[in-house]
C-alpha positions as CSV (number, residue, x, y, z in Angstrom):
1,X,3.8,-32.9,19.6
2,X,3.4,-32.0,16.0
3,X,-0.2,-32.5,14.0
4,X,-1.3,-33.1,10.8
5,X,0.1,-29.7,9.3
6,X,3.5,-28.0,9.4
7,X,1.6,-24.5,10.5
8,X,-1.7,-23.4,10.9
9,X,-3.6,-20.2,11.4
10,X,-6.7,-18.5,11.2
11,X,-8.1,-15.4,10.6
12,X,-11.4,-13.8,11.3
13,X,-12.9,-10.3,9.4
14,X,-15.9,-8.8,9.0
15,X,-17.7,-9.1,6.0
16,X,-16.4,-5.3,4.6
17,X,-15.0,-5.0,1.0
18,X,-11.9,-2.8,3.2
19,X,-10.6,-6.0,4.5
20,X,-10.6,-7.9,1.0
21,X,-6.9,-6.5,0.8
22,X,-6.2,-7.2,4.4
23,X,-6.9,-11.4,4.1
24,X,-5.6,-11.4,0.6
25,X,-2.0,-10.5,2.0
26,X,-2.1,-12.2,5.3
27,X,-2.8,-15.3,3.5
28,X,0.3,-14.6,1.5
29,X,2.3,-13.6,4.3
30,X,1.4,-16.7,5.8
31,X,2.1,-18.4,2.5
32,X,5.6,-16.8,2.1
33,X,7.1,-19.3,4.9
34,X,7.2,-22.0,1.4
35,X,9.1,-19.6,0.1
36,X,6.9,-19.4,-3.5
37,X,7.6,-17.4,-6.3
38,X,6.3,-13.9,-7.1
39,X,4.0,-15.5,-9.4
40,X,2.9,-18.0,-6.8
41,X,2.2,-15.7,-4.6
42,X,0.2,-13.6,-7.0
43,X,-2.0,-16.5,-7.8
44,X,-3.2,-16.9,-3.9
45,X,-3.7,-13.6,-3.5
46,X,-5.9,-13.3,-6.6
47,X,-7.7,-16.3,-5.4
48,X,-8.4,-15.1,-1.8
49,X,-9.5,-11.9,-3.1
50,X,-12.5,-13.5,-5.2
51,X,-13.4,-16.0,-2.6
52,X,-13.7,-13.3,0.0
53,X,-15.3,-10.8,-2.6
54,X,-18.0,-13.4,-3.1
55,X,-18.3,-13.9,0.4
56,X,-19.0,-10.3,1.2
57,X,-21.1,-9.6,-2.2
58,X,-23.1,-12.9,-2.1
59,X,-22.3,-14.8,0.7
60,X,-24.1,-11.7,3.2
61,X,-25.0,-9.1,0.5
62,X,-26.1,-6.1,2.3
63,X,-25.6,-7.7,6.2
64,X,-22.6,-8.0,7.6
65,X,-20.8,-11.2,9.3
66,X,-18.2,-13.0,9.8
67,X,-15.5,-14.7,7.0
68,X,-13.2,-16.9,8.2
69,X,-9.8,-18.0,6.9
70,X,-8.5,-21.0,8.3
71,X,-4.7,-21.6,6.4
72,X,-2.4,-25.0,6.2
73,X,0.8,-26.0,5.2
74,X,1.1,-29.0,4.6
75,X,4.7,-30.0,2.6
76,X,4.9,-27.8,0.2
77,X,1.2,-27.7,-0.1
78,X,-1.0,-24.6,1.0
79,X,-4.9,-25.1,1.7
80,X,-6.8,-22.3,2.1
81,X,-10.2,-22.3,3.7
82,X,-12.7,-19.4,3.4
83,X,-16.1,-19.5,4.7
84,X,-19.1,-17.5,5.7
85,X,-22.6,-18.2,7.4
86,X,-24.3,-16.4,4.5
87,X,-26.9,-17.1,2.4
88,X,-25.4,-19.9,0.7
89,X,-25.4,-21.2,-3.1
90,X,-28.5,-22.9,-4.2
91,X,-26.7,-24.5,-7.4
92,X,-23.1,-25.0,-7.2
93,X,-22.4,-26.7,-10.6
94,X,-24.3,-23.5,-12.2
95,X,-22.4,-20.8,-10.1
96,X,-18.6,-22.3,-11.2
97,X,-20.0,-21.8,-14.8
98,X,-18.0,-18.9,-16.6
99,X,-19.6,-15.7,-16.7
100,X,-22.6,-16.8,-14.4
101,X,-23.9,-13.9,-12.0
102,X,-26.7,-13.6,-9.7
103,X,-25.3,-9.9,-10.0
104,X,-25.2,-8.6,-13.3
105,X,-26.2,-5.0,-12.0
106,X,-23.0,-4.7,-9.8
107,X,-21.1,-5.4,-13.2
108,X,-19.8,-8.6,-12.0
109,X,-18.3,-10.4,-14.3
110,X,-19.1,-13.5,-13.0
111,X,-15.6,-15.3,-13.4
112,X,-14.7,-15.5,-9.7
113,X,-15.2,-19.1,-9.2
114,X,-13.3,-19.8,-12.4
115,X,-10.3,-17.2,-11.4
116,X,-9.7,-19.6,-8.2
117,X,-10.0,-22.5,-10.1
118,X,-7.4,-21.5,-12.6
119,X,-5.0,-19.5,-10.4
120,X,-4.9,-22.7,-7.7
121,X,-4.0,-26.6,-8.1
122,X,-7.7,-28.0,-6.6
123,X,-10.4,-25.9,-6.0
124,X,-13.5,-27.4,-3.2
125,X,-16.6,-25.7,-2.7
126,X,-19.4,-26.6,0.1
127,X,-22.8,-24.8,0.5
128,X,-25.9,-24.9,2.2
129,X,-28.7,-22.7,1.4
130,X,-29.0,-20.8,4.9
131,X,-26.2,-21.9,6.6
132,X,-23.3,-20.7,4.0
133,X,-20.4,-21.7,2.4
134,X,-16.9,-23.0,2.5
135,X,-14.2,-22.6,-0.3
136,X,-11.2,-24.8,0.2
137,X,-7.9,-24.2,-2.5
138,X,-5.1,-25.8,-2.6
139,X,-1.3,-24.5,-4.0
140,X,1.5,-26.7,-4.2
141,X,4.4,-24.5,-4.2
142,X,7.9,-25.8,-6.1
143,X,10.5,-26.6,-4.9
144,X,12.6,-23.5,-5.9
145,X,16.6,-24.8,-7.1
């Protein structure tokens, strides 16, 4: 019996900047199946990265936890979901502004929730001080001819 989505998996990581590059190209692997172009691919991997940077940097600064990466395909749509049980985002209009950075000693530049935003179709974000936060992007991928 077939569900909602054409494929589904999902992913779970510590919180350690080493396995930024690990989810950033299992979400493309996974992604490949659509088959996207390079450039396509390039923009979810760019976008994973950041939301799984800010997850690690923000999301449990210096404790560790969990990030999970739930992935969808839905069509010729992929939703990817990326969430932590970190600290959470106490002002989510202010922290998709460009260049804003609870950070600025790291040299952040403060751009990551902008990068997704512009790299992906729709970009969702969900937060609760405390409890965490959940990213969801979505990439419609051409039809290639």
């Amino acid at each position: 019996m077939k569900g909602k989505y054409d494929n589904e998996m999902n992913l779970e990581i510590p919180s350690k900047s080493c396995n930024e590059a690990f989810a950033r190209v299992t979400v493309a692997t996974f992604a490949s199946q659509l088959d996207p172009t390079i450039e396509e691919i390039a923009d979810i991997k760019t976008a994973v990265s950041e939301a799984v940077t800010n997850s690690i940097i923000h999301g449990y600064e210096n404790s560790e936890g969990i990030i999970k990466i739930n992935c969808k395909i839905e069509g010729r749509k992929v939703i990817v979901e990326i969430s932590d049980t970190g600290k959470g985002i106490e002002n989510i209009d202010i922290a998709r502004e460009p260049l804003y950075t609870t950070k600025a000693e790291l040299e952040r530049s403060g751009m990551g929730f902008t990068i997704m935003e512009s790299f992906m179709d729709e970009l969702h974000i969900e937060s609760i001080l405390g409890l965490g936060t959940k990213v969801t992007m979505t990439k419609t991928i051409k039809e290639n001819t």
